[in-house]
C-alpha positions in Angstrom: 116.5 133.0 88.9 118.4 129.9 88.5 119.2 129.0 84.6 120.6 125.8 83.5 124.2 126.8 81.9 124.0 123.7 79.2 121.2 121.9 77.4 120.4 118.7 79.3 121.2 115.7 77.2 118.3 113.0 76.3 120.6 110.3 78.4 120.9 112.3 81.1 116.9 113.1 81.1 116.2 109.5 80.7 118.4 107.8 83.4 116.5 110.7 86.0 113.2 109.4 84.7 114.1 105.6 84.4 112.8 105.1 88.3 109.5 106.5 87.3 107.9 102.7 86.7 104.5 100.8 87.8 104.9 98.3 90.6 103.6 94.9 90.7 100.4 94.4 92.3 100.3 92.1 95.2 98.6 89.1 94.6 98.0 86.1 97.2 95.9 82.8 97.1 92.6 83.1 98.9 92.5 81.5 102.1 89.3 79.8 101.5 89.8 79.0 98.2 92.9 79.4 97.2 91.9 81.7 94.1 94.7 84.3 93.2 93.6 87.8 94.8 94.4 91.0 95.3 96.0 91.8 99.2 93.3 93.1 101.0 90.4 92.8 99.1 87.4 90.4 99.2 87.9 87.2 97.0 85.7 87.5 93.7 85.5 83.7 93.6 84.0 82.9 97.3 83.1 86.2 98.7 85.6 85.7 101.5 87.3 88.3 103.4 89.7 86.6 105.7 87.6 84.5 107.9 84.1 86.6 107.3 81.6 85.9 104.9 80.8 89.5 102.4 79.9 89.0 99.4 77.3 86.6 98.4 78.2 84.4 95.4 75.7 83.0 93.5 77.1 79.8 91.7 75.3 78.9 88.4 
């Protein structure tokens, strides 16, 4: 079985574990709107999803 020879050093084990990171989410104006959205998802504003009515909104 395969044993490390020398202790790992903490910089070492943190520049292997410095690409470990959360990615922006992509956001785009609505179409419709132009609300911010998520890409791919129905707009929370208008109900839009690309050129097709889903949701309806309700507005007070």
């Amino acid at each position: 079985m395969a044993v490390p020879k020398r202790k790992t050093s903490k910089a070492r084990r943190d520049k292997r574990r410095a690409n470990w990171k959360i990615s922006v989410p992509g956001i785009v104006s609505c179409e419709k709107c132009g609300e911010a959205k998520l890409s791919h998802r129905v707009c929370k504003k208008c109900g839009f999803y690309g050129n097709r009515e889903v949701l309806k909104i309700e507005e007070d």
